[in-house]
C-alpha positions in Angstrom: -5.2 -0.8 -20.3 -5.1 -3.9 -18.5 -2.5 -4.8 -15.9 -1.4 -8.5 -15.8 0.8 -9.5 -13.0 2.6 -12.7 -12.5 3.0 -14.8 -9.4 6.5 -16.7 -9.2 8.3 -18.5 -6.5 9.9 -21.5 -5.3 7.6 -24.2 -5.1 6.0 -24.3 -1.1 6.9 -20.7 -0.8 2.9 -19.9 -0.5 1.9 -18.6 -4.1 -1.3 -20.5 -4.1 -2.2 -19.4 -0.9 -1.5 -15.3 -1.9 -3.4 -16.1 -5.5 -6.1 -17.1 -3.5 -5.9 -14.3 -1.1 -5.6 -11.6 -4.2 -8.7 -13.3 -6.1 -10.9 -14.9 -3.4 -10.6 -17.8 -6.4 -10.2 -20.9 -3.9 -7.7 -22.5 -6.1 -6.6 -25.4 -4.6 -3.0 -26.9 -4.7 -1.9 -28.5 -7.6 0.2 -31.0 -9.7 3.1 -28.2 -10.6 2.4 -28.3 -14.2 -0.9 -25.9 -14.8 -1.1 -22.2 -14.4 -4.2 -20.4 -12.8 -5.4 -17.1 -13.8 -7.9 -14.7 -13.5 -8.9 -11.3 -13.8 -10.1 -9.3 -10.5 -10.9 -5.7 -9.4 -8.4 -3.5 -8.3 -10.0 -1.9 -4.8 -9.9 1.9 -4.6 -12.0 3.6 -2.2 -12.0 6.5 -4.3 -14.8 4.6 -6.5 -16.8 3.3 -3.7 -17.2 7.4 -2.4 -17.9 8.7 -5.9 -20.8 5.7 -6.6 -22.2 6.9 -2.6 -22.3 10.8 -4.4 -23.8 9.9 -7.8 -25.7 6.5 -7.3 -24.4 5.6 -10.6 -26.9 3.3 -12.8 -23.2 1.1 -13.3 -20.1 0.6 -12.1 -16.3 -0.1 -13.4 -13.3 -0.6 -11.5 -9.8 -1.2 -12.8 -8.7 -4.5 -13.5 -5.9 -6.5 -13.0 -4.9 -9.9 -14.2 -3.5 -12.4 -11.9 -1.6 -15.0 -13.2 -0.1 -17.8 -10.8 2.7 -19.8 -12.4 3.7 -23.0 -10.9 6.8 -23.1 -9.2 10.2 -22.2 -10.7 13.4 -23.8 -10.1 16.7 -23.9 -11.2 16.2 -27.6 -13.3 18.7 -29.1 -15.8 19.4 -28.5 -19.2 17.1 -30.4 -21.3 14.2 -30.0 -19.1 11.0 -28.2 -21.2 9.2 -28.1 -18.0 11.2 -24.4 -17.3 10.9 -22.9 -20.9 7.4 -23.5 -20.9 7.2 -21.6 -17.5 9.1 -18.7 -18.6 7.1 -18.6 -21.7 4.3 -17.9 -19.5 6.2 -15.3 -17.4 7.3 -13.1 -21.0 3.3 -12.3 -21.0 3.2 -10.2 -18.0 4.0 -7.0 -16.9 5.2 -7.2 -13.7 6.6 -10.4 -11.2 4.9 -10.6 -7.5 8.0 -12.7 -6.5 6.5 -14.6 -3.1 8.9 -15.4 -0.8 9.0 -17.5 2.1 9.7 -16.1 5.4 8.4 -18.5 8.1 9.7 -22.0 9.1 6.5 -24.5 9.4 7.4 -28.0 9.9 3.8 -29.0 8.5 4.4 -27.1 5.1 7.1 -29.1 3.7 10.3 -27.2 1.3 12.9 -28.6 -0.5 15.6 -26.6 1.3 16.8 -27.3 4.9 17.0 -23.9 5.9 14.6 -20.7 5.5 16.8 -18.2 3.0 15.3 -15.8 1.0 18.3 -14.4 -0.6 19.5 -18.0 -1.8 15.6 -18.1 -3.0 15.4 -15.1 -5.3 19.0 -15.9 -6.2 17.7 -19.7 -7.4 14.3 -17.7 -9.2 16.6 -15.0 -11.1 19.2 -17.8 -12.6 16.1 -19.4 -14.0 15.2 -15.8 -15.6 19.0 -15.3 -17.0 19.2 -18.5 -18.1 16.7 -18.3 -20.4 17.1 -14.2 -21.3 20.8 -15.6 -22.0 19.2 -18.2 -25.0 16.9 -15.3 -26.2 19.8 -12.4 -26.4 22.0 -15.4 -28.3 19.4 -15.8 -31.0 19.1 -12.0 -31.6 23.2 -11.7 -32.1 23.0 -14.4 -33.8 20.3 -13.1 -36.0 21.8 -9.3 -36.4 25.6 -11.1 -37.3 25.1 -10.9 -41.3 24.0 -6.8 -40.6 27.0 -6.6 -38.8 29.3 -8.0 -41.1 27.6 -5.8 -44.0 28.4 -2.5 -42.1 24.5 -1.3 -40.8 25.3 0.8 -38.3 21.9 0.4 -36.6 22.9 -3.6 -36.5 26.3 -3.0 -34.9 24.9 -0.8 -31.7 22.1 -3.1 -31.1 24.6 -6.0 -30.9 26.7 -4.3 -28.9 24.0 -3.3 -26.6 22.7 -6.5 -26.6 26.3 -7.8 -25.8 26.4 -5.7 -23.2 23.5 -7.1 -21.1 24.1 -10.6 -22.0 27.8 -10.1 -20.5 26.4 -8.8 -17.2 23.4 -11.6 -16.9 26.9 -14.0 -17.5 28.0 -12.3 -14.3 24.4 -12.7 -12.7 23.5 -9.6 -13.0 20.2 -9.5 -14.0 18.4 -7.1 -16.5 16.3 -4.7 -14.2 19.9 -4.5 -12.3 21.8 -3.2 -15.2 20.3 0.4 -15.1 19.9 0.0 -19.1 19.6 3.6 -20.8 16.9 4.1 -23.0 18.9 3.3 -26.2 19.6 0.0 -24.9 16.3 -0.6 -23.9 15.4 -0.5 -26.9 17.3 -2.7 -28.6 16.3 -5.4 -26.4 12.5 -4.6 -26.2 11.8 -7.0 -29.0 13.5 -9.9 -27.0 10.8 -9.6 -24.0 13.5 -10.1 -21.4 12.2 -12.0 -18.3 14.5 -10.9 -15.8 14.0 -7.1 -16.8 10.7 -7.4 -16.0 10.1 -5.4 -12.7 9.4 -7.1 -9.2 7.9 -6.4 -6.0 8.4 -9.1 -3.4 5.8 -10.3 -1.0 7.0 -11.4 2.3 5.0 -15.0 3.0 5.0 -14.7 7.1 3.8 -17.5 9.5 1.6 -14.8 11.4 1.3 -11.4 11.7 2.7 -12.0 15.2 5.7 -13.6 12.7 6.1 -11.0 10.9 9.4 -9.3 12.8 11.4 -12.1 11.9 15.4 -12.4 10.1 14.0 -13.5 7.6 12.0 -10.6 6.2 15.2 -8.3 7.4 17.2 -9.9 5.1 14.8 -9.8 2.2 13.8 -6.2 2.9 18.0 -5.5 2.9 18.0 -7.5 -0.3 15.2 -5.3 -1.9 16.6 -2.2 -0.5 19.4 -2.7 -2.6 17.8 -3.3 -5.6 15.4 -0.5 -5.4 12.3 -2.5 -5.3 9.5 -2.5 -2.7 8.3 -5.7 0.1 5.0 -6.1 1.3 5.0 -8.2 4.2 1.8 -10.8 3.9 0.5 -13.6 6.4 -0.8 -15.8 3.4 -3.4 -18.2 4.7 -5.2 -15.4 6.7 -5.6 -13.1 4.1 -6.6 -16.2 2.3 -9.0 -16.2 4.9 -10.3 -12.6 4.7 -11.1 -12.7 1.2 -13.3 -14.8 1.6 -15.8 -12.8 4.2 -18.3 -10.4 2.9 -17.4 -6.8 1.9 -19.1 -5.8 5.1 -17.4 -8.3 7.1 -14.1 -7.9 5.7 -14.1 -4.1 6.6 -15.3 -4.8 10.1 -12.7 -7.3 11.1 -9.6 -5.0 9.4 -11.0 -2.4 11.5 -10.6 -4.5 14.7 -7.1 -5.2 13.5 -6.7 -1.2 13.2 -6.5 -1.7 9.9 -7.7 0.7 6.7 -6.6 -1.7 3.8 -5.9 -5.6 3.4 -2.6 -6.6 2.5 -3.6 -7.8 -0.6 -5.5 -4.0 -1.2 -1.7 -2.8 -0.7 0.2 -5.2 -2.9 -2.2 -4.5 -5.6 -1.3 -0.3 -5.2 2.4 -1.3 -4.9 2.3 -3.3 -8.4 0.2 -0.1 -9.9 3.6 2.0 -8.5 5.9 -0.4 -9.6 4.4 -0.1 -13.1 4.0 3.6 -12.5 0.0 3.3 -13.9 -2.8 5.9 -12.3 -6.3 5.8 -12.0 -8.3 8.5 -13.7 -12.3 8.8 -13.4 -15.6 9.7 -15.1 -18.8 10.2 -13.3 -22.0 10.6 -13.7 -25.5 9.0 -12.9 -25.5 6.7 -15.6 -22.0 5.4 -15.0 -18.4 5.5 -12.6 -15.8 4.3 -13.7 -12.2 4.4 -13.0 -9.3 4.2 -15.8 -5.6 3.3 -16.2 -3.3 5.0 -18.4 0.9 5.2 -18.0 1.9 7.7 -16.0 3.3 10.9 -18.0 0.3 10.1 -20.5 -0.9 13.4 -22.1 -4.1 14.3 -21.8 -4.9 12.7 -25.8 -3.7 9.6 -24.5 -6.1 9.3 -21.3 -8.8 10.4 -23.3 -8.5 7.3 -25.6 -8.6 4.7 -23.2 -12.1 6.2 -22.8 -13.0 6.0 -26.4 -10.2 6.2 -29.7 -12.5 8.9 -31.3 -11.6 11.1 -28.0 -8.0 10.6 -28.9 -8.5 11.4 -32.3 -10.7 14.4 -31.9 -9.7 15.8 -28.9 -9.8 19.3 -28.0 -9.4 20.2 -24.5 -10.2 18.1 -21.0 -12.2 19.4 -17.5 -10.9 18.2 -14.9 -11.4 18.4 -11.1 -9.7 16.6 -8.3 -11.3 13.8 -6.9 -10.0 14.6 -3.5 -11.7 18.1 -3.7 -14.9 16.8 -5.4 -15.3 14.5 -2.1 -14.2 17.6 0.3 -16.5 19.8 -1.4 -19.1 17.3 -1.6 -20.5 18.5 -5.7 -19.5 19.7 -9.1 -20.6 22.9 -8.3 -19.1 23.4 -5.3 -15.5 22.4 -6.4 -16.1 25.3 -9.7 -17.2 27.7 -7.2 -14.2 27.1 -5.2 -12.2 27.6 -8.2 -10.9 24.3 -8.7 -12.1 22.8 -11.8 -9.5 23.1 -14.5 -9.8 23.4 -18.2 -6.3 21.7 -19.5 -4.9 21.2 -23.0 -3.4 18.7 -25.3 0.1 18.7 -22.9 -1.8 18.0 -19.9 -0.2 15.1 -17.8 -3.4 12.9 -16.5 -2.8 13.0 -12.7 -3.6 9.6 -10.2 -7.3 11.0 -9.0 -8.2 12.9 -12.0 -11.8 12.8 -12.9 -12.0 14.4 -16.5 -14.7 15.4 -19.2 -13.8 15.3 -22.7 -14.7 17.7 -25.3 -13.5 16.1 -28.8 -15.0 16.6 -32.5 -16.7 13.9 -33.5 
């Protein structure tokens, strides 16, 4: 299950610099009209203990696709320059919204003033204004249904009413706490502004950071439920691009565990609510995402459909208590290896063996 993230924002808001900092990629700026992506490993130290225990012939990390999409703006009507920029948002999964928080006279904007509300605000009319075209079509679309008398027609209209009346008010989607009958009467449309968000504060410096800036985007956040992570672009930019060793030796001058980036990347898999589950062995570790709430079936699939199909019950242990215990056999002598079932929910830091008929 691949994660794909995109990366919007105003335009000289820092995205470039973040993308670069998230893939080590070195994209340089560019002319506003192309869209950079690429597909990098999600760090978990989890997987870089378990390869030190088994010495694993190979390796697998989760993945996760960046995608950096020029900057958005609200632009007239007419323009094809924002449709085909929301077309490229409706293939995501989540929005890394970047914001700016930092006045820099050398990094010009097209705004006087430093205001993140007013950013997002400029971002999320873009989203409505095209989820407000797409909700049209599908009224539009379900009105001969209606008019016949089919019921299942006449509540997805209304549902779908429903939201396009509060995106009228600017009210977006994710804001609308839609129940899960109306969700899914607008699944099909692919709505861009119900896709779910985690903002990333774009600070000057870490000294920066503190500023009114990120208080009023945090505040703005808060509100909406979603999460911040507070990011000095251009030297995590910097930081990606030392070796592993290197990397880990100057975070740990800053007394510092993670990178920023390392935590944005966990904060999307939250937002999405995905977990990492694990197989070991000698010939291969490897960590795997399913949804989380996935039954034990479920997991087992992403490892292989035939699992899924055939499956019978699941071993597991805790990957916390395999690296406490420091073997197999010490974690089943302790008493802490687990035979579950088919309505087993696979837990973040599972690591699971599958018994299925072939």
């Amino acid at each position: 299950m691949g994660l794909c993230c995109g990366l919007v924002g105003l335009p000289s808001c820092g995205k470039t610099v973040i993308f670069n900092a998230i893939t080590a990629a070195g994209v340089s700026s560019y002319n506003g009209s192309e869209m950079n992506q690429v597909v990098v490993n999600v760090p978990d130290q989890r997987v870089n203990k378990l390869v030190e225990m088994y010495h694993p012939r190979k390796v697998m990390t989760a993945t996760l696709e960046v995608v950096d999409i020029p900057g958005l703006k609200a632009l007239p009507e007419g323009n094809g320059r924002g449709l085909k920029l929301i077309g490229h948002i409706k293939d995501v999964d989540a929005l890394l919204h970047v914001v700016r928080c930092f006045e820099d006279s050398n990094v010009p904007f097209e705004y006087e003033t430093i205001n993140p509300v007013r950013d997002i605000e400029i971002v999320d009319l873009e989203l409505m204004t095209a989820d407000s075209a797409t909700l049209e079509k599908k009224i539009t679309r379900l009105a001969k249904r209606v008019r016949a008398g089919d019921k299942d027609a006449i509540r997805e209209t209304a549902h779908c009413e429903k939201v396009y009346n509060g995106i009228q008010q600017g009210v977006t989607a994710r804001k609308q706490n839609l129940n899960p009958q109306e969700l899914a009467s607008v699944r099909e449309c692919n709505l861009v502004s119900l896709k779910p968000v985690v903002y990333i504060a774009n600070v000057k410096s870490v000294e920066n950071g503190d500023n009114p800036y990120l208080s009023a985007l945090k505040q703005y956040a808060h509100d909406e439920g979603a999460e911040v992570i507070t990011v000095c672009g251009r030297d995590e930019a910097d930081i990606s691009l030392l070796a592993p060793e290197e990397r880990l030796e100057f975070l740990h001058d800053l007394g510092l565990e993670e990178s920023s980036m390392e935590r944005l990347l966990h904060v999307a898999y939250r937002t999405l609510g995905l977990v990492n589950f694990f197989t070991t062995g000698e010939d291969e570790v490897r960590a795997w995402t399913c949804q989380q709430g996935d039954k034990a079936p479920v997991a087992a699939g992403k490892i292989h459909t035939d699992m899924e199909k055939g499956f019978i019950r699941m071993d597991v242990i805790r990957c916390d208590d395999l690296l406490e215990l420091g073997s197999e056999a010490a974690v089943a002598k302790a008493g802490k290896q687990r035979v579950e079932g088919r309505d087993y929910e696979i837990q973040d830091g599972d690591i699971v063996t599958v018994l299925f008929n072939r």
